[in-house]
Each structure stands twice: as C-alpha cells, then as structure tokens.
C-alpha positions as CSV (number, residue, x, y, z in Angstrom):
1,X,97.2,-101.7,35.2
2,X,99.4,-102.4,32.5
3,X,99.1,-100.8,28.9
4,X,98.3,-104.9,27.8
5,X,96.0,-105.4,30.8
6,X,94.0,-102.6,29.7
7,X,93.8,-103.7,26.0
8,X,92.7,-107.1,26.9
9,X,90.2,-105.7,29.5
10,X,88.5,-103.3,27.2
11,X,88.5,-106.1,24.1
12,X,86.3,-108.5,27.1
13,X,84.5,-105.9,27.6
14,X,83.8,-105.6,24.1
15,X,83.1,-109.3,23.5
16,X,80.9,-109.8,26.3
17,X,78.7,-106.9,24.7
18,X,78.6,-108.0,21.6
19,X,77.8,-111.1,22.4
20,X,74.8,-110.5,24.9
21,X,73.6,-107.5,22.6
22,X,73.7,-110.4,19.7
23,X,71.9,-113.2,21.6
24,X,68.8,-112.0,20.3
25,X,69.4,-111.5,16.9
26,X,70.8,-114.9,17.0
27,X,68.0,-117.7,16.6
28,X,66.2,-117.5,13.0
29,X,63.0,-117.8,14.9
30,X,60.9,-116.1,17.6
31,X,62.3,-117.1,21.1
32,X,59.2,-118.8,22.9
33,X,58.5,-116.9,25.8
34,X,54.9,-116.6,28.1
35,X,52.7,-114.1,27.3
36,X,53.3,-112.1,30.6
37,X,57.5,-111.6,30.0
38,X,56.1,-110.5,26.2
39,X,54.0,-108.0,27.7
40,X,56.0,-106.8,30.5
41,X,58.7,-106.4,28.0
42,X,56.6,-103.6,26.5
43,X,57.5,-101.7,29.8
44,X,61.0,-102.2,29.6
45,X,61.7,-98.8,27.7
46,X,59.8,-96.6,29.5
47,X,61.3,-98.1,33.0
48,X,65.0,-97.3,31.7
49,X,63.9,-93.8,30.9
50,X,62.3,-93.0,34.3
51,X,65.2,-94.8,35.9
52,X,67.6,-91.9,33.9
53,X,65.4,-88.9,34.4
54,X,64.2,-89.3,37.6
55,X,67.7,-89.0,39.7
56,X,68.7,-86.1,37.3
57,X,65.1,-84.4,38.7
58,X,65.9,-84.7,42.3
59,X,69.2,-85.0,42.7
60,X,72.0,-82.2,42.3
61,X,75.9,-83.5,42.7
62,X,74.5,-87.2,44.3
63,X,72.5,-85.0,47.3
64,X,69.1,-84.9,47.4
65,X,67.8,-81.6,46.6
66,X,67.0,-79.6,49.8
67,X,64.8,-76.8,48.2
68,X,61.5,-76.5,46.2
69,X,63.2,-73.6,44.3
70,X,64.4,-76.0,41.5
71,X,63.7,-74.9,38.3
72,X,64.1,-78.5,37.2
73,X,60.9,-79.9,38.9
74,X,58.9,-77.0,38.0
75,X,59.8,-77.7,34.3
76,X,58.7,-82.0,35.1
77,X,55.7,-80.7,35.9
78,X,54.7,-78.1,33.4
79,X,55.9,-80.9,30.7
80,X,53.5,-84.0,32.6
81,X,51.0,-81.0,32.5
82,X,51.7,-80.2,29.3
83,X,51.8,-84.0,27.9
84,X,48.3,-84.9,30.0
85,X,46.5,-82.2,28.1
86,X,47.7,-83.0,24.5
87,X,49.7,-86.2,24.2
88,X,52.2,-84.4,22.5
89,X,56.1,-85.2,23.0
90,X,57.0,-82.5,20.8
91,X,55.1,-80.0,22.8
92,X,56.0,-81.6,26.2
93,X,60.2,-81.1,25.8
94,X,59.3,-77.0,24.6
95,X,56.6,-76.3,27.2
96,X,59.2,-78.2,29.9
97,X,62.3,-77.0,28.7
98,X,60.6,-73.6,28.4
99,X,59.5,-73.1,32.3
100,X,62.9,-74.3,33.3
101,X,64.7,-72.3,31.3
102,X,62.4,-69.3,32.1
103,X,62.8,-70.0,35.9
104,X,66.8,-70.3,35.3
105,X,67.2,-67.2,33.9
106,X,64.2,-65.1,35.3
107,X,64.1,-65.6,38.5
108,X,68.2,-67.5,39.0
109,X,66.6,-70.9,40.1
C-alpha cells in the first residue's frame, strides 16, 4: 500500500470508530430498548473479560497447553478460591498473582 492509501485507511478507520463509539452518546434521551437487552447488557463486561482472560489461561503461543504444570492455572484458581471466600478483587489479583508467581520462580513452572 501506498503512503496515501495508508493515511486514508487509518483516517476510515478512525471515523468508523468514532462514529459507532458516538452512536450512543448521540440521542438526548434514553434509547428504548426491552427489558431483557437492558439486562443482558449488564453481562456484557464481564463476557469481554472472560473472552480476554480465558485464552491467555489455556493457551501458550496459539497451542493449547499440553501440561497441568502451568503455573498460570494454578494461580486462576487460587484467585477464584480466593475471590469465593472474601469477595475481594483486591485480594484475588495478590493471592493469584502470588501462587503464580511463587510456582514460576519456585518450582520453574
């Protein structure tokens, strides 16, 4: 591609971001929409999330991980753990963060 080509590509790019990140701020009023989308909507965060971490916790270089010696699961776990018995967030990235990084360097997981 051309040097022009590329500048016009990345300002469509740009427009058609703006624009669909902008559609909501848009209307002066609430959108109408059902009850159900409103409350499904309330999902929508936590899906992107899980749809980010979960790859990274199973997957090393775009392979399924062939062994159980992942620190990286081990730390998932010790953070659900962790999160089920105190509803903490804070508490749940140490307490995760902390087994992984313990079986990293301890044990060379």
């Amino acid at each position: 591609m051309s040097p022009l080509e590329i500048f016009f590509t990345t300002l469509g790019m740009a427009l058609i971001t703006l624009v669909c990140r902008s559609f909501f701020l848009l209307p002066k009023e609430d959108l109408p929409m059902p009850l159900w989308l409103r409350e499904g909507l309330r999902y929508a965060p936590i899906a992107a999330l899980a749809a980010v971490v979960a790859p990274e916790l199973v997957m090393t270089q775009g392979h399924l991980i062939g062994t159980w010696r992942d620190a990286r699961i081990f730390g998932a776990l010790a953070g659900l753990a962790f999160y089920a018995w105190r509803a903490s967030l804070f508490g749940t990235i140490v307490v995760g963060t902390g087994v992984m990084l313990v079986l990293r360097f301890a044990l060379g997981w």
